[in-house]
C-alpha positions in Angstrom: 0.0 0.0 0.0 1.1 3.4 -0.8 -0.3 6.8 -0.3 0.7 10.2 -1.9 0.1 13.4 -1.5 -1.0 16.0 -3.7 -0.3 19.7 -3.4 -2.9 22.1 -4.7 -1.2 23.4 -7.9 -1.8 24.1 -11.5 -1.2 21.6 -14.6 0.2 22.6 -17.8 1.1 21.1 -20.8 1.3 18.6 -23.6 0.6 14.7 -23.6 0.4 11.7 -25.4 -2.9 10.0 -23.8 -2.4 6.0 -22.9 -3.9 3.5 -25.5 -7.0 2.2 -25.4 -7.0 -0.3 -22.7 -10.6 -1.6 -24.5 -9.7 -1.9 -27.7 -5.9 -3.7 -26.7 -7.6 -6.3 -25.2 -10.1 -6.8 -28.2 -6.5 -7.1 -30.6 -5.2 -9.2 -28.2 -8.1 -11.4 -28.2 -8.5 -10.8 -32.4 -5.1 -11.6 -33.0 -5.1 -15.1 -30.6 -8.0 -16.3 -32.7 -5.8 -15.5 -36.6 -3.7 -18.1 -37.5 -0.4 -16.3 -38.2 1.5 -13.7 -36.9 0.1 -10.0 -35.7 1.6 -6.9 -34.5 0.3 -4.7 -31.9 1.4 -1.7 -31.2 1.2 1.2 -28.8 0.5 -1.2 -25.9 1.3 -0.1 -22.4 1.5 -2.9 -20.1 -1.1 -2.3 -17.4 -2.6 -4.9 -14.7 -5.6 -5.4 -17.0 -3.4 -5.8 -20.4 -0.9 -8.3 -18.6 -3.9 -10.3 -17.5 -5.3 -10.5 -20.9 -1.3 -11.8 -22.3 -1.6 -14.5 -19.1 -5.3 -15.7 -20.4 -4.2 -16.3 -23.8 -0.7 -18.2 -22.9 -2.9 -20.5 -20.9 -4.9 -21.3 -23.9 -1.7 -21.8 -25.5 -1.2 -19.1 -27.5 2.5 -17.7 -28.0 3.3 -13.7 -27.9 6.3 -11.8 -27.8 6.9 -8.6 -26.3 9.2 -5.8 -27.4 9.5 -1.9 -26.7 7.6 0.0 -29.4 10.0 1.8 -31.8 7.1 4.2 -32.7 5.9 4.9 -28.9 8.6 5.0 -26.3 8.1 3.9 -23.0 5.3 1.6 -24.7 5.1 -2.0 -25.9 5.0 -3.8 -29.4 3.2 -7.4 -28.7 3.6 -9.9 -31.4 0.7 -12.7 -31.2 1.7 -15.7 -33.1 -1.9 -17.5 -33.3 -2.9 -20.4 -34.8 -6.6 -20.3 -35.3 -6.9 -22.6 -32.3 -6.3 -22.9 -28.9 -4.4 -25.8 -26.7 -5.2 -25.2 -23.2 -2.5 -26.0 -20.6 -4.6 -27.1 -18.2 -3.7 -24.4 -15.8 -6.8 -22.4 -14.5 -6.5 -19.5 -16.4 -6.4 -16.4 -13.7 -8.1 -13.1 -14.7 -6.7 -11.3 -12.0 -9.1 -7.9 -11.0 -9.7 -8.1 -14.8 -13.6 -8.1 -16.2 -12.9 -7.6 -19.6 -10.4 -10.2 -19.3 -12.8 -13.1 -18.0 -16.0 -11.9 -19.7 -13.8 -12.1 -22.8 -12.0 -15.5 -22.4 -14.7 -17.6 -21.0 -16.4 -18.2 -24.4 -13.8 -18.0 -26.3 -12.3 -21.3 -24.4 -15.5 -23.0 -25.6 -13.7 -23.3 -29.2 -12.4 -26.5 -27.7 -14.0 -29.0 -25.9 -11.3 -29.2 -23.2 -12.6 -28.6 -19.8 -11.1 -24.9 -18.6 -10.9 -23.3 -15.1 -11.2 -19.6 -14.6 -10.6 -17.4 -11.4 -9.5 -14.1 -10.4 -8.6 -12.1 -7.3 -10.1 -9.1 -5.4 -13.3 -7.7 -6.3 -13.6 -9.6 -9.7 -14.1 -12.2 -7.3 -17.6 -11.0 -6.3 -18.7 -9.5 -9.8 -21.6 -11.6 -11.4 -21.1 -14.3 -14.2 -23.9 -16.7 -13.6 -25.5 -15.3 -17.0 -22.9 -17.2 -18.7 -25.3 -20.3 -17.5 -28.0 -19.1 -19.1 -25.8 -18.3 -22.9 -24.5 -21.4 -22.9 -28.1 -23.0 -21.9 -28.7 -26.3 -24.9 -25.4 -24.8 -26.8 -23.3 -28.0 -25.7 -21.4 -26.4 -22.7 -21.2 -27.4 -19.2 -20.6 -24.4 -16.4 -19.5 -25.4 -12.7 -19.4 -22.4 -10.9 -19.6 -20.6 -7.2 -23.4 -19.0 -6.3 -22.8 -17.1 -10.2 -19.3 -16.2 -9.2 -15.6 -17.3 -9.9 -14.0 -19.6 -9.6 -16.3 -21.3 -12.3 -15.0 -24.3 -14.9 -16.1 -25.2 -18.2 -16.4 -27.8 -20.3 -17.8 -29.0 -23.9 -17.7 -27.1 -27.4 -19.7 -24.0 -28.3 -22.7 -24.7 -30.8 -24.0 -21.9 -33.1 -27.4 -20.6 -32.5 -29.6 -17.9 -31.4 -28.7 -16.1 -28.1 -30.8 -14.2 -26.0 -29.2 -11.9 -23.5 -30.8 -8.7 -21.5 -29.8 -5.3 -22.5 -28.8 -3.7 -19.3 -26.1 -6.7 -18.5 -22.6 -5.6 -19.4 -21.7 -5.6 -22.9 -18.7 -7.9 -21.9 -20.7 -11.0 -21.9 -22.0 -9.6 -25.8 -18.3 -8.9 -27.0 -17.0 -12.4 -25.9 -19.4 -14.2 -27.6 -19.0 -11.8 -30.9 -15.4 -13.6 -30.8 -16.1 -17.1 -30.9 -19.4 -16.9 -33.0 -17.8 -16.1 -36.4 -15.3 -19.6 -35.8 -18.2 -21.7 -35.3 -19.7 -24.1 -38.2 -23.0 -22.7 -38.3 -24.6 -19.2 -38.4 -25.5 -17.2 -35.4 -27.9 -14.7 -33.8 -27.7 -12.9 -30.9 -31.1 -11.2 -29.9 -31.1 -8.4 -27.2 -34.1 -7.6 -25.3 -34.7 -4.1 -24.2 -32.0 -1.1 -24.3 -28.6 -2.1 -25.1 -26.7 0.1 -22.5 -22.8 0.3 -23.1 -23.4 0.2 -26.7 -20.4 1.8 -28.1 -18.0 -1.2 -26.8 -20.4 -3.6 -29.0 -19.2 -1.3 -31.7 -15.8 -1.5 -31.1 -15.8 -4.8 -31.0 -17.7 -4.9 -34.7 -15.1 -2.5 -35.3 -12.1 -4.3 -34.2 -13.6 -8.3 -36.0 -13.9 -6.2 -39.1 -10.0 -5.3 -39.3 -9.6 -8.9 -38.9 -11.3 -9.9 -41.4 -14.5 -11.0 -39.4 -18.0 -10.2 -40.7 -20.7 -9.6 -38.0 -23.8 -6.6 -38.3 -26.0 -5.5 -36.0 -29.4 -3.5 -36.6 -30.8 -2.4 -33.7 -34.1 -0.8 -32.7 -34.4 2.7 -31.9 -36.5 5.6 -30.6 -34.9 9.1 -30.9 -35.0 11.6 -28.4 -36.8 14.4 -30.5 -39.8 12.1 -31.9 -40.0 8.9 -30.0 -41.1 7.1 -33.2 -39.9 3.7 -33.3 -37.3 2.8 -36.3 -35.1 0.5 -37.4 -32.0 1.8 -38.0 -27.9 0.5 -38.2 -26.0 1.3 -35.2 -25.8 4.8 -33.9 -24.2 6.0 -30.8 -26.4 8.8 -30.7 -29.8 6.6 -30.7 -31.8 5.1 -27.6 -31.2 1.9 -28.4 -34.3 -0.4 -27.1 -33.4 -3.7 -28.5 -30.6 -5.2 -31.1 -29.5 -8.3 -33.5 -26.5 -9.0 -34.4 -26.2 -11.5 -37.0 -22.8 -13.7 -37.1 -22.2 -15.8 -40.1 -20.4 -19.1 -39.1 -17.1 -20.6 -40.6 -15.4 -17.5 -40.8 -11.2 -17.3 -40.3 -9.9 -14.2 -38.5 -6.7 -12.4 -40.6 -3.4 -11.7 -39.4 -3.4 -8.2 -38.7 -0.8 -4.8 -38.1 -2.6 -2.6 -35.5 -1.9 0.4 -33.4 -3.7 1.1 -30.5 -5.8 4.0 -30.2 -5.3 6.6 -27.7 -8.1 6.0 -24.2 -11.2 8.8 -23.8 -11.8 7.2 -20.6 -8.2 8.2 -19.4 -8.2 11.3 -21.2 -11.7 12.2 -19.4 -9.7 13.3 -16.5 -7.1 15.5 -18.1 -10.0 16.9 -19.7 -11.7 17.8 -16.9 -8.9 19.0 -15.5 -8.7 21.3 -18.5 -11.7 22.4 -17.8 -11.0 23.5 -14.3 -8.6 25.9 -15.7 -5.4 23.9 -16.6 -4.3 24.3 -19.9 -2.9 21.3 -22.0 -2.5 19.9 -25.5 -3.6 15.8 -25.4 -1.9 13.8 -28.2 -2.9 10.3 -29.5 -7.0 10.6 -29.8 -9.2 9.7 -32.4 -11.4 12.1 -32.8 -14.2 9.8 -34.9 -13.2 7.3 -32.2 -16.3 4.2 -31.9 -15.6 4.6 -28.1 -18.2 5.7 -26.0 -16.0 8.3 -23.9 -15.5 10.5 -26.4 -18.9 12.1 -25.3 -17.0 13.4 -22.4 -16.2 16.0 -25.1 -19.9 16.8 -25.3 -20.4 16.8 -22.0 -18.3 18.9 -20.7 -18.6 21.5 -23.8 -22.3 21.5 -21.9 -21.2 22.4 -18.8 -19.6 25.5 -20.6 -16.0 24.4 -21.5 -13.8 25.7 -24.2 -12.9 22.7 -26.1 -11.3 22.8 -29.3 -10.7 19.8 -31.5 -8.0 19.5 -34.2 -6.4 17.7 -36.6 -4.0 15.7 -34.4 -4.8 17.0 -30.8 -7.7 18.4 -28.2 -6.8 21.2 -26.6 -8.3 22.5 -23.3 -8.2 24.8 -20.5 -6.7 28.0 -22.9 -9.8 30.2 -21.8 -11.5 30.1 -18.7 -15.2 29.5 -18.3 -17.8 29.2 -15.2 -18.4 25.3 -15.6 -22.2 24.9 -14.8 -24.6 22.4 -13.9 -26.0 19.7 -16.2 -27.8 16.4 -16.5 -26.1 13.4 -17.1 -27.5 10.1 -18.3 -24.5 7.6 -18.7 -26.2 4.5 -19.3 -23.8 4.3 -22.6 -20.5 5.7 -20.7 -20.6 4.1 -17.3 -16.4 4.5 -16.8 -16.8 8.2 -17.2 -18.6 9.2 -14.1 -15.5 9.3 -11.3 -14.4 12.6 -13.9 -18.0 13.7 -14.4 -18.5 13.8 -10.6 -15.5 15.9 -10.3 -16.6 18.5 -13.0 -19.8 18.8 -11.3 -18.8 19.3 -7.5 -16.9 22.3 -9.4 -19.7 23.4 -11.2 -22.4 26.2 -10.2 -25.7 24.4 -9.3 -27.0 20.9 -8.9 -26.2 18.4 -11.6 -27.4 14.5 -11.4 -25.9 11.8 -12.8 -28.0 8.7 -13.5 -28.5 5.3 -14.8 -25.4 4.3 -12.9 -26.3 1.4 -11.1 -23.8 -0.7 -12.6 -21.2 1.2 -11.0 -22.1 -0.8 -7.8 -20.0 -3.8 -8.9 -17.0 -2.2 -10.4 -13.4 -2.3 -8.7 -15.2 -0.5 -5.9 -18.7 0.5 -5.3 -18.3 3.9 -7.5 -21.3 5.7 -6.6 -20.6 4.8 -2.8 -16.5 5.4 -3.4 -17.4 9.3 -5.3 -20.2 10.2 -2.3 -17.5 9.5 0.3 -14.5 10.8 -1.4 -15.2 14.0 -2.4 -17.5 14.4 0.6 -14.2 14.0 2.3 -12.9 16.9 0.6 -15.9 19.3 1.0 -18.4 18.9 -1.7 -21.8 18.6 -1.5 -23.4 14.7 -2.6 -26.5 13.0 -2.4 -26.1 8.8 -3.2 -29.1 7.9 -5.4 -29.8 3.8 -6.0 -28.7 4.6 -9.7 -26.7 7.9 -9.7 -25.2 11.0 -7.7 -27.2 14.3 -6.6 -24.1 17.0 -6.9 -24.5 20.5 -6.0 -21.4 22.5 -6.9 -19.4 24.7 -5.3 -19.1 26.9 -8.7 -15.4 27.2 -7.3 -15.8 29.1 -4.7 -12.7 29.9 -2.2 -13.3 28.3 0.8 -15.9 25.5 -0.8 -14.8 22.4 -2.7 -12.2 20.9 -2.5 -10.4 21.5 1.1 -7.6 19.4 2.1 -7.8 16.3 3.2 -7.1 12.8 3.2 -9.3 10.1 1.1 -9.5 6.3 0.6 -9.0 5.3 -3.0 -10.9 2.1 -2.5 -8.5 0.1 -4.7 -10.3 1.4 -7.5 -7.9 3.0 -10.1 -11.0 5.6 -11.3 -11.2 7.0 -7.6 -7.7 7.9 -7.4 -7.2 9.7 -10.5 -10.3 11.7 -10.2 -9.1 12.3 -6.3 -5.8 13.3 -7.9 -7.9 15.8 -10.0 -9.7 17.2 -7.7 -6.6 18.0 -5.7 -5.1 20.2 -7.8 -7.4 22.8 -6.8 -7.8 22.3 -3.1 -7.1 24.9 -0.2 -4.7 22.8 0.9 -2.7 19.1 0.6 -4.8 16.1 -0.2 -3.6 12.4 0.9 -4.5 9.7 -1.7 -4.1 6.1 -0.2 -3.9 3.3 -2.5 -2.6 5.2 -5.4 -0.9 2.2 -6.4 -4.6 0.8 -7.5 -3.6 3.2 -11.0 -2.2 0.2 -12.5 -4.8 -1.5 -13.2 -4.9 0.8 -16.5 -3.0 3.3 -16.7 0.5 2.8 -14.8 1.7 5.8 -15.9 -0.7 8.4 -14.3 1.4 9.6 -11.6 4.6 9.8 -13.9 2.4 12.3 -16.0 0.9 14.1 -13.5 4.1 15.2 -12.7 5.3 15.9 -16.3 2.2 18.5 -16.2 3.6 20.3 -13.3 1.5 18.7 -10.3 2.9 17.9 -7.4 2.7 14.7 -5.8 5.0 12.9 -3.0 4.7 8.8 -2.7 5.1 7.3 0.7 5.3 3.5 0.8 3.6 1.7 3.8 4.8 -1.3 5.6 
């Protein structure tokens, strides 16, 4: 355990944002199911990345890992697949990784082997008893504990239709989408009421179609302005209230070059922190990106920041505005709230932030973890069942944030929004567990400092 603490101080700056930790794991995964060799690049090697490179070596699948010549300080990983998987009969440990299991588990079912998966910490508590109910007459056997890991399976995948609820995580969607297109026949997977975390199901169309994988989803939407029912192709700005996707079967993934796009959910906090007043250049985004984050661009544009997009960089924080209250739905951008919740305890006025249940079962209870957090600091929070009442100090001196000292529940998301919301406090904040960054993005701290904040470790014990 490790604590650090942050002196209230100004960033400044330019940065290359850290790669996608969502779509590495989907090349990772991509890759392991082509049979040849594939190159990805603009890896950094996180808790969740290393967990995914562990998974596939215990499904037999060989990868090399080099320093990036394009990226430094980052990683080149070469995945030498075959098409097919040998597992060693190790139980194949996911770590604090949900991605990582959610992904693995049905793509282990393109053997008939039987395969044990576990993890550690919280993952150990998250639910995966719906992985019954997939694999329900589909020829696979699941041992597991009360819905939770450990859990082993056994028996091939068959092809079929699949019927999954829309407001489970899109996890159990995407690991399916891998295996589907390998199987002899075709497939369908049906998805009853509104498909919340959307986007990721996108980027996971996205990332099978640079592999050469076919899949398409048509999903069922009403729009905001009208709420006339339609069928339309997948849009991130539609309410989606039910989808197919459509998988043809005997389908061969394609060796395949890639470079890893730069993260919105880890740019969402030097963003906000732009937004607060800091001025700095981030490097590395796409700005037609598929990921869901990216609305934190939106978002905070509504709460009055100056955000100016070009060609090869976002710029923010070069003019100063109030930041004001606003409305939040983040059914379809869950990660982004610990950096929303920030913004808004800054802001003038109440803002709520709903449809965030799922937040309960992250790396920490979020919604629980942000009321108690920034309450330590000074701000003002009301814990819904499915969001977070904020009223915001509108950066007054004297209001939100004080010193203080605040738990970062093991829960990577807490301590880099604490770490944010420390810049501008009346006095020193103490972050403990700010170790827990490593999960996805080990290099927070390293470039907190690079933008001029100021931030002394202290190991424990």
């Amino acid at each position: 355990m490790a604590i650090c603490t942050v002196e209230p101080g100004p960033l400044s700056g330019r940065l290359l944002v850290p790669p996608s930790k969502s779509m590495g794991h989907r090349a990772l995964f991509c890759a392991a199911l082509a049979d040849g060799e594939s190159h990805i690049d603009n890896v950094v090697l996180s808790d969740d990345m290393l967990a995914t490179l562990a998974a596939l070596k215990s499904l037999g699948v060989r990868t090399s890992v080099q320093d990036s010549r394009r990226y430094a300080g980052r990683s080149l990983v070469t995945v030498f697949g075959t098409g097919s998987f040998q597992p060693t009969g190790e139980a194949i440990d996911c770590h604090e990784s949900g991605s990582t299991a959610r992904f693995v588990i049905p793509v282990t079912r393109l053997v008939s082997d039987p395969v044990s998966v576990t993890g550690r910490g919280r993952l150990m508590e998250r639910p995966f008893g719906l992985f019954r109910t997939i694999f329900a007459g589909k020829g696979v056997q699941m041992t597991d504990r009360d819905g939770c890991l450990p859990a082993s399976f056994e028996g091939r995948l068959e092809s079929g239709t699949f019927r999954l609820r829309g407001d489970v995580s899109s996890q159990f969607i995407t690991g399916l989408l891998f295996i589907l297109p390998k199987l002899q026949g075709d497939s369908v997977i049906e998805v009853e009421g509104t498909l919340e975390s959307a986007p990721y199901v996108s980027m996971t169309l996205e990332m099978l179609e640079m592999f050469g994988v076919k899949a398409e989803m048509n999903v069922i939407a009403a729009t905001e302005a009208s709420g006339n029912v339609t069928s339309v192709n997948d849009s991130s700005s539609e309410i989606r209230t039910g989808a197919c996707i459509h998988v043809p079967g005997g389908q061969s993934y394609r060796p395949t070059d890639y470079e890893v796009e730069g993260d919105w959910s880890q740019a969402a906090f030097w963003i906000v922190a732009g937004a607060l007043g800091n001025p700095l250049v981030l490097e590395g985004l796409r700005m037609n990106s598929l990921q869901g984050d990216r609305v934190v661009v939106d978002l905070m544009r509504g709460m009055g920041a100056e955000i100016r997009e070009e060609e090869a960089c976002l710029r923010v924080g070069f003019s100063q505005s109030p930041l004001k209250a606003l409305d939040m739905d983040v059914a379809q951008c869950p990660d982004l709230v610990p950096a929303l919740a920030v913004a808004a305890a800054f802001a003038e006025g109440r803002s709520r932030i709903g449809n965030a249940a799922r937040l309960r079962i992250k790396e920490s209870d979020r919604l629980k973890a942000m009321r108690e957090q920034l309450g330590a600091l000074g701000a003002s929070i009301v814990e819904e069942p499915d969001g977070l009442l904020i009223e915001g100090s509108g950066m007054r001196v004297g209001g939100f944030p004080t010193g203080g000292e605040v738990d970062g529940c093991g829960d990577h998301r807490i301590v880099m929004a604490s770490a944010i919301a420390a810049t501008n406090a009346s006095g020193p904040v103490i972050i403990h567990g700010m170790e827990s960054v490593r999960k996805s993005y080990p290099g927070f701290w390293d470039d907190f400092r690079v933008l001029g904040g100021i931030a002394h470790e202290q190991h424990l014990g």
